[in-house]
Jmol script that loads the backbone (N, CA, C; Angstrom):
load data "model"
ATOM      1  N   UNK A   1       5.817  31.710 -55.380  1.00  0.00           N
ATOM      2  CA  UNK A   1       5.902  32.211 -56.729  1.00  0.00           C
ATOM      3  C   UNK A   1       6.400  33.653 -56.734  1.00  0.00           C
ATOM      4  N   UNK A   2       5.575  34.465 -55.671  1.00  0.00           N
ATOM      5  CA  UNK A   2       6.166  36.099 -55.970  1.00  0.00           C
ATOM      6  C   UNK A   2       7.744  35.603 -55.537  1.00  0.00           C
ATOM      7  N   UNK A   3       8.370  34.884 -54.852  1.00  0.00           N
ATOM      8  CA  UNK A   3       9.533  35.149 -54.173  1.00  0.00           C
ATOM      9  C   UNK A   3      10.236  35.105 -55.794  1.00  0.00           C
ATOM     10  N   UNK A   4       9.791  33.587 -56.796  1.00  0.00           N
ATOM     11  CA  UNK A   4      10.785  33.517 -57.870  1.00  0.00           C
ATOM     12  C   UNK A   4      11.077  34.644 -58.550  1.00  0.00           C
ATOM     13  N   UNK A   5       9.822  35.234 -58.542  1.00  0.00           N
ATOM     14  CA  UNK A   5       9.873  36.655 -59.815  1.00  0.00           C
ATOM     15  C   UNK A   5      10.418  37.495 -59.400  1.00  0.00           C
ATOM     16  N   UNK A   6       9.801  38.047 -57.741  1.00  0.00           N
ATOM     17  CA  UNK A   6      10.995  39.199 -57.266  1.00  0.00           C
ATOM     18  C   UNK A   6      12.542  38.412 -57.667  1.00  0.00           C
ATOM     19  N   UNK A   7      12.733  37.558 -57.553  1.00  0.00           N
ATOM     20  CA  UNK A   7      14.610  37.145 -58.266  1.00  0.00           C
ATOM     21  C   UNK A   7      14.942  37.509 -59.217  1.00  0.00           C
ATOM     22  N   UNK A   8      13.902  37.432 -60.169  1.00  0.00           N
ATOM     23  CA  UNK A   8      14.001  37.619 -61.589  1.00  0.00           C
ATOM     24  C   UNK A   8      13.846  39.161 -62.034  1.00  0.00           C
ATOM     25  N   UNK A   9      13.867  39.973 -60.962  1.00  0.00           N
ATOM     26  CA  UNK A   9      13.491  41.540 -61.124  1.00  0.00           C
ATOM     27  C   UNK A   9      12.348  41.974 -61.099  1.00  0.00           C
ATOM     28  N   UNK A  10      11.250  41.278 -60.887  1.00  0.00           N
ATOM     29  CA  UNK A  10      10.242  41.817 -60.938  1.00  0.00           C
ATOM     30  C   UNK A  10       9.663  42.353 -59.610  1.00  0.00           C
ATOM     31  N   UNK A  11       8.774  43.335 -59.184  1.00  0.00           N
ATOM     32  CA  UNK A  11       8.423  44.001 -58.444  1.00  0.00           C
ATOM     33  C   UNK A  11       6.738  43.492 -58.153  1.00  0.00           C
ATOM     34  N   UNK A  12       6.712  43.150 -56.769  1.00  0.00           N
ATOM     35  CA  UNK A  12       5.089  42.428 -56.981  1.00  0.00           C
ATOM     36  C   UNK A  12       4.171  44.061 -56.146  1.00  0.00           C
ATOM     37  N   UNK A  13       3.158  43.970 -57.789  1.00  0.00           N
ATOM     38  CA  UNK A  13       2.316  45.265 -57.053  1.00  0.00           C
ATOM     39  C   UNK A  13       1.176  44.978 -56.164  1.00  0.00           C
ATOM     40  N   UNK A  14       0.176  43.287 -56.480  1.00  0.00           N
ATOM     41  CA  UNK A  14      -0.496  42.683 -55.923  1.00  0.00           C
ATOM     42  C   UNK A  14      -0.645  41.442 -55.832  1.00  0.00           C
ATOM     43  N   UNK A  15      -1.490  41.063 -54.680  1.00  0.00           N
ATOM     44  CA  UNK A  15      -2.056  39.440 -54.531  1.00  0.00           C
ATOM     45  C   UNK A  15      -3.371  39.280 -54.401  1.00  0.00           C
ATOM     46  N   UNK A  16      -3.622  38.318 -55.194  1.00  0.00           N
ATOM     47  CA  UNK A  16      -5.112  37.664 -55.087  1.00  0.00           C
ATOM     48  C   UNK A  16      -5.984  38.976 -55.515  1.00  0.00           C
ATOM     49  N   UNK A  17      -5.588  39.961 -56.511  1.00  0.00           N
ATOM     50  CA  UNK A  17      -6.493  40.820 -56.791  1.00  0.00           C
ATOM     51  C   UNK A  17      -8.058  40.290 -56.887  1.00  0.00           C
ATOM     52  N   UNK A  18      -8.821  41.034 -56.467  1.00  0.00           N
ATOM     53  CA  UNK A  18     -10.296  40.833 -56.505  1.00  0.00           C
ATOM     54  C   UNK A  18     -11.149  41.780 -57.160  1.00  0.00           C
ATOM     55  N   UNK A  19     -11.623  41.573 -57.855  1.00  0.00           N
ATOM     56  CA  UNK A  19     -12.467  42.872 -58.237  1.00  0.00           C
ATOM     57  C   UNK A  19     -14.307  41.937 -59.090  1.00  0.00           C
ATOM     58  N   UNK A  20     -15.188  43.090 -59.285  1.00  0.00           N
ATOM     59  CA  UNK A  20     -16.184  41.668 -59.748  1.00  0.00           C
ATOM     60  C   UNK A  20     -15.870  41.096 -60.942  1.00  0.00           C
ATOM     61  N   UNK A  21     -14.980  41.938 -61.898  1.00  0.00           N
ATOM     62  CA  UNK A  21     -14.254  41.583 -63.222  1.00  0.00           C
ATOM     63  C   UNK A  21     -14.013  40.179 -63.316  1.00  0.00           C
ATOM     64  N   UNK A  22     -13.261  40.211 -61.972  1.00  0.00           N
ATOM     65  CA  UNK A  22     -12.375  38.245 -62.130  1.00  0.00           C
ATOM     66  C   UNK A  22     -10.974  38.922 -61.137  1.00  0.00           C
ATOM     67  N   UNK A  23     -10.053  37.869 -60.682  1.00  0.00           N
ATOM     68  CA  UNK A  23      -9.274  37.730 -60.170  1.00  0.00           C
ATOM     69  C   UNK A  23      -8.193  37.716 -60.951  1.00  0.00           C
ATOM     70  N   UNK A  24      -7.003  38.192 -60.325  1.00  0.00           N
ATOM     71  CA  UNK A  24      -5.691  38.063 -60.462  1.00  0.00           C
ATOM     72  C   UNK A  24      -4.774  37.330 -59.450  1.00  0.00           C
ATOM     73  N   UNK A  25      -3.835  36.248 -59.736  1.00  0.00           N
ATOM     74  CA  UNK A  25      -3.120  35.641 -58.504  1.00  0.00           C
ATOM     75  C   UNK A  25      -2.065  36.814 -58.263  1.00  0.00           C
ATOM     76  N   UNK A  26      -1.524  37.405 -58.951  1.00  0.00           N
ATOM     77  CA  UNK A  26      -0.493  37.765 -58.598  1.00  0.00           C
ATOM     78  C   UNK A  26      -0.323  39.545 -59.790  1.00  0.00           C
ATOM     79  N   UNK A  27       0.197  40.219 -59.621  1.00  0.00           N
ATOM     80  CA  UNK A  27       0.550  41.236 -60.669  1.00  0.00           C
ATOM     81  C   UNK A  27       1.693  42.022 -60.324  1.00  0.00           C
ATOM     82  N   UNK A  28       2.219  41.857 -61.543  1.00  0.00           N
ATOM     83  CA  UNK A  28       4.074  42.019 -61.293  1.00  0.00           C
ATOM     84  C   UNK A  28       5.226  43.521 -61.773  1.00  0.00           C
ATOM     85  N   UNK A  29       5.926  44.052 -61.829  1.00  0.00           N
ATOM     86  CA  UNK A  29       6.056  45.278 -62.764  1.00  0.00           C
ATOM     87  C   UNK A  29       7.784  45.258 -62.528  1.00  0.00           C
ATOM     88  N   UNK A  30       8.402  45.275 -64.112  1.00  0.00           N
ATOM     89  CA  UNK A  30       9.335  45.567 -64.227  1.00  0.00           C
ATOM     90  C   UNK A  30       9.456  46.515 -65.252  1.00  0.00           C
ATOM     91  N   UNK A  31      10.019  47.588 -64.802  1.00  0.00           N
ATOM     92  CA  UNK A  31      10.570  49.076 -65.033  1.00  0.00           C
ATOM     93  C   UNK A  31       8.667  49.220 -65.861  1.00  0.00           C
ATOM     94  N   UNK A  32       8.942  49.220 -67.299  1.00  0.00           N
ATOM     95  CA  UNK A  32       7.695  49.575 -67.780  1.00  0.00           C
ATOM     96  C   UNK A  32       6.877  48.694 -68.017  1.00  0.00           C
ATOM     97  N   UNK A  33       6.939  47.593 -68.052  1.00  0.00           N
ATOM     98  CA  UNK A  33       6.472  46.149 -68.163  1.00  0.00           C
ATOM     99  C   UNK A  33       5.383  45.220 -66.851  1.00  0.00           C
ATOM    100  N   UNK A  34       4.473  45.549 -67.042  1.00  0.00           N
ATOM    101  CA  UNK A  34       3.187  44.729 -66.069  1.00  0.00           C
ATOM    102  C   UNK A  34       3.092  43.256 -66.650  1.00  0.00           C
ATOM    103  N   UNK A  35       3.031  42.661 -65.828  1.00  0.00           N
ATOM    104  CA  UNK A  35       2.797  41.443 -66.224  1.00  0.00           C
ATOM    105  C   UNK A  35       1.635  40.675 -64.726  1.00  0.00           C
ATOM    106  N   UNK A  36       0.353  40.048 -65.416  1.00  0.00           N
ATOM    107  CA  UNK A  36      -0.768  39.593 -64.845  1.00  0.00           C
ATOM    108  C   UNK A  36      -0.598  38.624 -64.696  1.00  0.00           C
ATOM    109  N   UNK A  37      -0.443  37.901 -63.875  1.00  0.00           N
ATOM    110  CA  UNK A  37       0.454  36.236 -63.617  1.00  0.00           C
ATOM    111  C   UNK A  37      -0.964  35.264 -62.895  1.00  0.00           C
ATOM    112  N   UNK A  38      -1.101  34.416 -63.927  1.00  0.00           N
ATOM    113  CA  UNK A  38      -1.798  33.261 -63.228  1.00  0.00           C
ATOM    114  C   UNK A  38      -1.106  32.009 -62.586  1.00  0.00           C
ATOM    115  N   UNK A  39      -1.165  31.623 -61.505  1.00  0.00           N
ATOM    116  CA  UNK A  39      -0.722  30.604 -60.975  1.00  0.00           C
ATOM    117  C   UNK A  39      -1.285  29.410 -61.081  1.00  0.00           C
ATOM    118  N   UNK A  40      -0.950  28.279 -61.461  1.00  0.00           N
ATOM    119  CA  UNK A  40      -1.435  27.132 -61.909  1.00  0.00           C
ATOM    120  C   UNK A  40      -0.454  26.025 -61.248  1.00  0.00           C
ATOM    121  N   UNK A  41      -1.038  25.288 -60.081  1.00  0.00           N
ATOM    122  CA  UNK A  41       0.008  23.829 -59.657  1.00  0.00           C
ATOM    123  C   UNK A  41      -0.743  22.586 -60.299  1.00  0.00           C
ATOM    124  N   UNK A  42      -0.095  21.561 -60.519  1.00  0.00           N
ATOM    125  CA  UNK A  42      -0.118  20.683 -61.653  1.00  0.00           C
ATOM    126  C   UNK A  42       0.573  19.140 -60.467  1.00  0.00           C
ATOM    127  N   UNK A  43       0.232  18.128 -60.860  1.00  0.00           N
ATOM    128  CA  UNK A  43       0.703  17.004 -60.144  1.00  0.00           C
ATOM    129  C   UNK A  43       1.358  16.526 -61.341  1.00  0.00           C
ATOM    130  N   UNK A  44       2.556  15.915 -61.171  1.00  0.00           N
ATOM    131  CA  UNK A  44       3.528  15.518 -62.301  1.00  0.00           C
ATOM    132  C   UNK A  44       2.463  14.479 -63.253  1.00  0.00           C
ATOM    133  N   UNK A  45       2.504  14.617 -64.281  1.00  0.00           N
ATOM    134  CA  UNK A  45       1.557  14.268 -65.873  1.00  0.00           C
ATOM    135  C   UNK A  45       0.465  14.892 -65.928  1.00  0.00           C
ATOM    136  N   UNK A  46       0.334  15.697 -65.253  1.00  0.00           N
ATOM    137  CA  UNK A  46      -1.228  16.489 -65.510  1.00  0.00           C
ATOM    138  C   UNK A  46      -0.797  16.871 -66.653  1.00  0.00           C
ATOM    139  N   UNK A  47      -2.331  17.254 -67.065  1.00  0.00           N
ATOM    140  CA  UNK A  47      -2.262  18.228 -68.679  1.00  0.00           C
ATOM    141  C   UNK A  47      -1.424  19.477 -68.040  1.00  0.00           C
ATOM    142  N   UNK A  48      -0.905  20.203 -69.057  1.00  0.00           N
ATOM    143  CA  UNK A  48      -0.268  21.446 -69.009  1.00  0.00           C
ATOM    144  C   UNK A  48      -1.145  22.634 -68.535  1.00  0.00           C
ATOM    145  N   UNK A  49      -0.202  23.590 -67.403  1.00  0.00           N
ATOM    146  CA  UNK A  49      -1.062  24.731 -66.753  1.00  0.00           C
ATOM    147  C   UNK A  49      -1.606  25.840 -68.134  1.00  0.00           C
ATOM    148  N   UNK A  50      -1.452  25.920 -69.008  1.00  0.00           N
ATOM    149  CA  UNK A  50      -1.283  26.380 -70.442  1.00  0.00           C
ATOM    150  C   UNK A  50      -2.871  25.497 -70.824  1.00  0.00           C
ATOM    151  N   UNK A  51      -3.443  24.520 -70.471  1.00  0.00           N
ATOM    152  CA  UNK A  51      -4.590  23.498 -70.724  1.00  0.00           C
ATOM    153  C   UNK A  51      -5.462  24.589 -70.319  1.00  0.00           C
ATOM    154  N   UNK A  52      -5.411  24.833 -69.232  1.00  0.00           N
ATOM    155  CA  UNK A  52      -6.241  24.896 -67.606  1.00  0.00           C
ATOM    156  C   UNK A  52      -6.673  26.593 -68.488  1.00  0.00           C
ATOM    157  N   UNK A  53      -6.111  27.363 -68.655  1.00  0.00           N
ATOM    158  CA  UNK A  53      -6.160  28.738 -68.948  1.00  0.00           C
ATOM    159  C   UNK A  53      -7.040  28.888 -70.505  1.00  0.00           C
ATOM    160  N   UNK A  54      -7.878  28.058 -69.994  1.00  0.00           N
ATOM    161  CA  UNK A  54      -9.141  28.248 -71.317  1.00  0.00           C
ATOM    162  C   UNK A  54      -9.126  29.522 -71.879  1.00  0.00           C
ATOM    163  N   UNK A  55     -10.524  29.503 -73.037  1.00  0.00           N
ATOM    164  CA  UNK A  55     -10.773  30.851 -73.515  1.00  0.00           C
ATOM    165  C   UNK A  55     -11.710  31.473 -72.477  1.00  0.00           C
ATOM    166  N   UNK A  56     -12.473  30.486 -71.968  1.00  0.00           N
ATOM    167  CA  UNK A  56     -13.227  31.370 -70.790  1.00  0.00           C
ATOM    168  C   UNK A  56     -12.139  31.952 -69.412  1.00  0.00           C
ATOM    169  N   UNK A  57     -11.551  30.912 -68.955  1.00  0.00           N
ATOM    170  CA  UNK A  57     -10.115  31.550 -68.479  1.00  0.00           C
ATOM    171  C   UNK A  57      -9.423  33.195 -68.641  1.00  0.00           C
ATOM    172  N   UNK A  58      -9.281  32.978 -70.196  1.00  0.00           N
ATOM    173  CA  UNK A  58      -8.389  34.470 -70.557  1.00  0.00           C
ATOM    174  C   UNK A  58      -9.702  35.129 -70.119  1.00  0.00           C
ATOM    175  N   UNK A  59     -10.769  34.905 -71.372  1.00  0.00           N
ATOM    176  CA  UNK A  59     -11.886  36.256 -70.719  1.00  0.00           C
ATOM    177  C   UNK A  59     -11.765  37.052 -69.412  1.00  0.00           C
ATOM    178  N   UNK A  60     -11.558  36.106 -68.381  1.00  0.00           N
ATOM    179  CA  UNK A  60     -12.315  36.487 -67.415  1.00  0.00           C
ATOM    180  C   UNK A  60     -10.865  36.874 -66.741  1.00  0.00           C
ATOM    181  N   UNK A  61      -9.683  36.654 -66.760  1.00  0.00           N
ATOM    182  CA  UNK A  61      -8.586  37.049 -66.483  1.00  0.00           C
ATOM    183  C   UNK A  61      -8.077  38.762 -67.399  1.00  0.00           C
ATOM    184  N   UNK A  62      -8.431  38.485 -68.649  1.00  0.00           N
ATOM    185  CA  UNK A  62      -8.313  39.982 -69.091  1.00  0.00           C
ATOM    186  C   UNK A  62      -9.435  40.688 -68.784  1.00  0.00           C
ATOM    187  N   UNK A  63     -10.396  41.040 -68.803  1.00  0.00           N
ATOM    188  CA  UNK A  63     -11.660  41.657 -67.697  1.00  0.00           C
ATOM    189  C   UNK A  63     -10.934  42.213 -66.359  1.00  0.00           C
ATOM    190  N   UNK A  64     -10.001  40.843 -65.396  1.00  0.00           N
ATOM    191  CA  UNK A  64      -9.217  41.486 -64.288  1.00  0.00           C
ATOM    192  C   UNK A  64      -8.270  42.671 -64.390  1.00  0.00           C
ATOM    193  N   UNK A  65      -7.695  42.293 -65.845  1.00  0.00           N
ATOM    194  CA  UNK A  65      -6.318  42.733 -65.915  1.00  0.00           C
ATOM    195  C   UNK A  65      -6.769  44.296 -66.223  1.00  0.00           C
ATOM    196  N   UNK A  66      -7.932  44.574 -67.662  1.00  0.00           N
ATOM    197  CA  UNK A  66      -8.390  45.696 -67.720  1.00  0.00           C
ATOM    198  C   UNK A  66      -8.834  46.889 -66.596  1.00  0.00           C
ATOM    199  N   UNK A  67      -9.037  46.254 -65.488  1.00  0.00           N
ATOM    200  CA  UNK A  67      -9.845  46.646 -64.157  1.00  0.00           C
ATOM    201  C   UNK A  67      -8.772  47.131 -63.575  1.00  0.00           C
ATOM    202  N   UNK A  68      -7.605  45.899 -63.517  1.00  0.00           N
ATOM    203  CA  UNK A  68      -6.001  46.547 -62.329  1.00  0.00           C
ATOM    204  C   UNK A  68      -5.886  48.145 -63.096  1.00  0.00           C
ATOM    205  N   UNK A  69      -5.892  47.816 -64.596  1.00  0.00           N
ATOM    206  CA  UNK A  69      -4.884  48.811 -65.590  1.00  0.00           C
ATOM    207  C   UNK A  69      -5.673  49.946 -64.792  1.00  0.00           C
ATOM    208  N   UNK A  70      -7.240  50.365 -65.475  1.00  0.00           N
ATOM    209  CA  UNK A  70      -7.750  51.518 -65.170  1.00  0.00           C
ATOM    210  C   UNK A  70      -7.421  51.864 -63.758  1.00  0.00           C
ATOM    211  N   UNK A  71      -7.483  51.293 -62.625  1.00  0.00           N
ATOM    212  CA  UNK A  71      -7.450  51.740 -61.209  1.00  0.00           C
ATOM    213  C   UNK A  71      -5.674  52.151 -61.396  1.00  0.00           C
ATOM    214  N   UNK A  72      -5.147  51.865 -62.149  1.00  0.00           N
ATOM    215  CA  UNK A  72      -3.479  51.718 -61.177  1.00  0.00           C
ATOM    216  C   UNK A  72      -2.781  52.694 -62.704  1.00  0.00           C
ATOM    217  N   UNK A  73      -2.606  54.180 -62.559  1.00  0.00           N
ATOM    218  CA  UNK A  73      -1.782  54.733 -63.509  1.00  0.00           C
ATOM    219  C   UNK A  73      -0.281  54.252 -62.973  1.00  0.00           C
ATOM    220  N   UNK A  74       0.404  54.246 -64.511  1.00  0.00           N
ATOM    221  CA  UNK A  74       1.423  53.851 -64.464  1.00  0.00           C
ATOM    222  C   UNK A  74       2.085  53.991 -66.261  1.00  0.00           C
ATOM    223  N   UNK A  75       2.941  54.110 -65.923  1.00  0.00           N
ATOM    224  CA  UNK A  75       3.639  54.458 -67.463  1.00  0.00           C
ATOM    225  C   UNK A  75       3.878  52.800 -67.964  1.00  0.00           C
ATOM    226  N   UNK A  76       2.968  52.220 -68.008  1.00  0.00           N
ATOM    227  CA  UNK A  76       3.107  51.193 -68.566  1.00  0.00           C
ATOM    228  C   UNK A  76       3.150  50.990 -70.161  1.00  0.00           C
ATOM    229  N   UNK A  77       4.655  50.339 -70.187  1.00  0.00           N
ATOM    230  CA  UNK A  77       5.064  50.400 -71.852  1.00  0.00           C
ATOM    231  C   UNK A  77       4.298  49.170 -72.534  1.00  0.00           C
ATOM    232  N   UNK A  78       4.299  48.032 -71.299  1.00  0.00           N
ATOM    233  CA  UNK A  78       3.785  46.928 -72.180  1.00  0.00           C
ATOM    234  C   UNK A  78       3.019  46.003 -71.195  1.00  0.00           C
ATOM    235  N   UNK A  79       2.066  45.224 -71.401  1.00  0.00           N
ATOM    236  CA  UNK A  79       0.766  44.442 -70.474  1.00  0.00           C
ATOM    237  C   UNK A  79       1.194  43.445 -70.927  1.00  0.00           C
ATOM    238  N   UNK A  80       0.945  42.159 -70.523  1.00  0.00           N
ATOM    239  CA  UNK A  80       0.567  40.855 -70.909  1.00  0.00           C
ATOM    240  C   UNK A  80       0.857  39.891 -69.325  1.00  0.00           C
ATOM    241  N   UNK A  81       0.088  38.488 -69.797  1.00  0.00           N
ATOM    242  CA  UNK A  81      -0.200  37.930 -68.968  1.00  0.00           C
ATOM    243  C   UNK A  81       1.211  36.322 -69.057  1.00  0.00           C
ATOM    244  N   UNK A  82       1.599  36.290 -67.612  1.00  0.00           N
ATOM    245  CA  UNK A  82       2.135  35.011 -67.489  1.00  0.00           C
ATOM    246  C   UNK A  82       1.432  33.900 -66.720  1.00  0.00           C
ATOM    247  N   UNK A  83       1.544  32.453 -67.411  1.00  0.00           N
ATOM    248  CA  UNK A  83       1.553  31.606 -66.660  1.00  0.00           C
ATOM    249  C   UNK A  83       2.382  31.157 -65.793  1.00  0.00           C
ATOM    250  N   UNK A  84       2.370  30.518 -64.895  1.00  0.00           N
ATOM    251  CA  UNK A  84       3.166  29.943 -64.139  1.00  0.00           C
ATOM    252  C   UNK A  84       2.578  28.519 -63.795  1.00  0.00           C
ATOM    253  N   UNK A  85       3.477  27.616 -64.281  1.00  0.00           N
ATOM    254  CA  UNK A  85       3.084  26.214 -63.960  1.00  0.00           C
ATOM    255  C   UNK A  85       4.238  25.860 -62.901  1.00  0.00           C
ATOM    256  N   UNK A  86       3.531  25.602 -61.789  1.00  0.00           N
ATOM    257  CA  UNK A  86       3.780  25.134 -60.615  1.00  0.00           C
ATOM    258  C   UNK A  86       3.482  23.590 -60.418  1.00  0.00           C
ATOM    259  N   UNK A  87       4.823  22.177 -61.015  1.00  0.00           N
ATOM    260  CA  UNK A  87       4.325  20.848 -60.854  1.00  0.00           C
ATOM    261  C   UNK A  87       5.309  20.467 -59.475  1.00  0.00           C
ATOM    262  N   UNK A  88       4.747  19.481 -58.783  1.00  0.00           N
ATOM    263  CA  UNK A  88       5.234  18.875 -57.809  1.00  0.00           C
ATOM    264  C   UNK A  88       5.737  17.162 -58.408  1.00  0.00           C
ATOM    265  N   UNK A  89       7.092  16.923 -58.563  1.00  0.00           N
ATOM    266  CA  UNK A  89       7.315  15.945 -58.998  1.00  0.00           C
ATOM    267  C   UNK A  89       8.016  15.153 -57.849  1.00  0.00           C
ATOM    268  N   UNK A  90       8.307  14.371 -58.075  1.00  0.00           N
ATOM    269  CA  UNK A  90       9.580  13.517 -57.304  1.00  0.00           C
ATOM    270  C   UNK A  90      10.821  13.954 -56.703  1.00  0.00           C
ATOM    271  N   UNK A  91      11.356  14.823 -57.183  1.00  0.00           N
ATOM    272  CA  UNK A  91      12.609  15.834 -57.148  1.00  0.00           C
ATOM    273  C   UNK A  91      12.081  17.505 -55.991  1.00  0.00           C
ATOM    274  N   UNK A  92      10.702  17.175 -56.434  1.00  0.00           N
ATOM    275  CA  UNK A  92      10.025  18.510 -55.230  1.00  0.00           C
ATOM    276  C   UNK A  92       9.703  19.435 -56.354  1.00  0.00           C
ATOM    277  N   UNK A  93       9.244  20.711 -55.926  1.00  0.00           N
ATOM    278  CA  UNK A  93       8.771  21.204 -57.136  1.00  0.00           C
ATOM    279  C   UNK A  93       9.617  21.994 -57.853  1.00  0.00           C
ATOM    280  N   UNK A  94       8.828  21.975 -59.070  1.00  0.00           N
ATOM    281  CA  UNK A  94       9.065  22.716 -60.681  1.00  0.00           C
ATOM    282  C   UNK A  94       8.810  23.688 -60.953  1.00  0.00           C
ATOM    283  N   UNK A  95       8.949  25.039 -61.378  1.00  0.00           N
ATOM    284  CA  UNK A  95       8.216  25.930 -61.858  1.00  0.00           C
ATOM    285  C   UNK A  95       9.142  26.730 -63.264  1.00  0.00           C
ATOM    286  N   UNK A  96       7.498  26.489 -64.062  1.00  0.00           N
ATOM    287  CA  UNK A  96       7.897  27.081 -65.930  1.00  0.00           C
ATOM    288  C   UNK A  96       7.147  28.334 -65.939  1.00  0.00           C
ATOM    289  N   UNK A  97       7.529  29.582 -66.277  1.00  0.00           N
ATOM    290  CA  UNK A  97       7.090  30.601 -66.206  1.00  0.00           C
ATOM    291  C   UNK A  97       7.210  31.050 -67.971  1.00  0.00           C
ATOM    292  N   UNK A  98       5.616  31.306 -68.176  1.00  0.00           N
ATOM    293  CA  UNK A  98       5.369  30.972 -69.982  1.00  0.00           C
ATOM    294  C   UNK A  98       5.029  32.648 -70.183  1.00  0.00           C
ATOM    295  N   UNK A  99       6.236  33.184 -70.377  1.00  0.00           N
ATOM    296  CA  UNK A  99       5.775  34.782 -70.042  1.00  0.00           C
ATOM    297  C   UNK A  99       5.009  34.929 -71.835  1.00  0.00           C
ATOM    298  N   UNK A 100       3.552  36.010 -71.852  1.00  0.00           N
ATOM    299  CA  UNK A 100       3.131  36.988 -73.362  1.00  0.00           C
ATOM    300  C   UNK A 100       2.373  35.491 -73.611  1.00  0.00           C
ATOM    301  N   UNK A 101       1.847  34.778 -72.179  1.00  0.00           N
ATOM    302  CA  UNK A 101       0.909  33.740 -72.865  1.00  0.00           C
ATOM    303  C   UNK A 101      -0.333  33.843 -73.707  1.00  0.00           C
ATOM    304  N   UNK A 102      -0.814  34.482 -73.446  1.00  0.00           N
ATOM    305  CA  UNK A 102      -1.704  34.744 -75.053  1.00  0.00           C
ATOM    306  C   UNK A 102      -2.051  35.909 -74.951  1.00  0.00           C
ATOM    307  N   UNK A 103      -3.051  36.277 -75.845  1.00  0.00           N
ATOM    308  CA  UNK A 103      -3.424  38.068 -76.069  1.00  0.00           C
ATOM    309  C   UNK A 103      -2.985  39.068 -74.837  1.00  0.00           C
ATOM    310  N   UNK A 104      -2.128  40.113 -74.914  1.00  0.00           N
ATOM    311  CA  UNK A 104      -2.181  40.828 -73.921  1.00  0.00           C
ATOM    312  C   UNK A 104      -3.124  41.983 -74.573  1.00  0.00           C
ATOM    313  N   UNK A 105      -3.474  42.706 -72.888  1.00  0.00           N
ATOM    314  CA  UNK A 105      -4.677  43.683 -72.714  1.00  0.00           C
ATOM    315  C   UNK A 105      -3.929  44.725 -73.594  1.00  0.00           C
TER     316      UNK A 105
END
end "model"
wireframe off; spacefill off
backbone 0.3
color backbone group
C-alpha cells in the first residue's frame, strides 16, 4: 500500500503507528496535506472496507490521528483520513483508495 501512495506523491511519515489512543496503519503527507490511512483487505464480495470502518472504528482511529497531530508539528493545511480497500479477486489484487472518508480531525 505505502508503495501505491508513494506513486501517487505521497510521502509515508509512519507505520503501524501505536500509541494507547488507537493505531494508525499507515500516515501519509503531501506538501500540506496529512492523510491517516486505514488499510482494509477484503476477499472478492465481502461487504465494503468503508463497512468495516464503523463509528467505533473512526472513534478510535481519530483519537490516533489527534495523538500523531500533537506529537508531529507540521504546517499542516489539511487532515483527513483514507481508506484503502485492498480486495483479492481472480485477476490478483485491487486497490480503491476512498480519500476525506469521513470526519477529518
Amino acid at each position: 500500500m505505502a508503495l501505491r501512495l508513494e506513486g501517487d506523491g505521497w510521502r509515508v511519515l509512519a507505520r503501524n503507528w501505536r500509541r494507547p489512543a488507537g493505531e494508525l496503519d499507515l500516515v501519509v503527507q503531501r506538501g500540506g496535506q496529512v492523510r491517516f490511512v486505514e488499510v482494509k483487505a477484503r476477499a472478492e464480495g465481502d461487504p465494503s472496507a468503508l463497512d468495516a470502518v464503523d463509528r467505533e472504528k473512526q472513534r478510535r482511529l481519530t483519537g490516533a490521528a489527534e495523538a500523531f497531530l500533537a506529537e508531529h508539528d507540521g504546517p499542516w493545511e489539511e487532515a483527513a483520513f483514507l481508506v484503502a480497500e485492498v480486495v483479492l479477486g481472480e485477476g490478483g489484487w485491487e486497490i480503491s483508495l476512498l480519500d476525506d472518508a469521513f470526519d477529518a480531525v
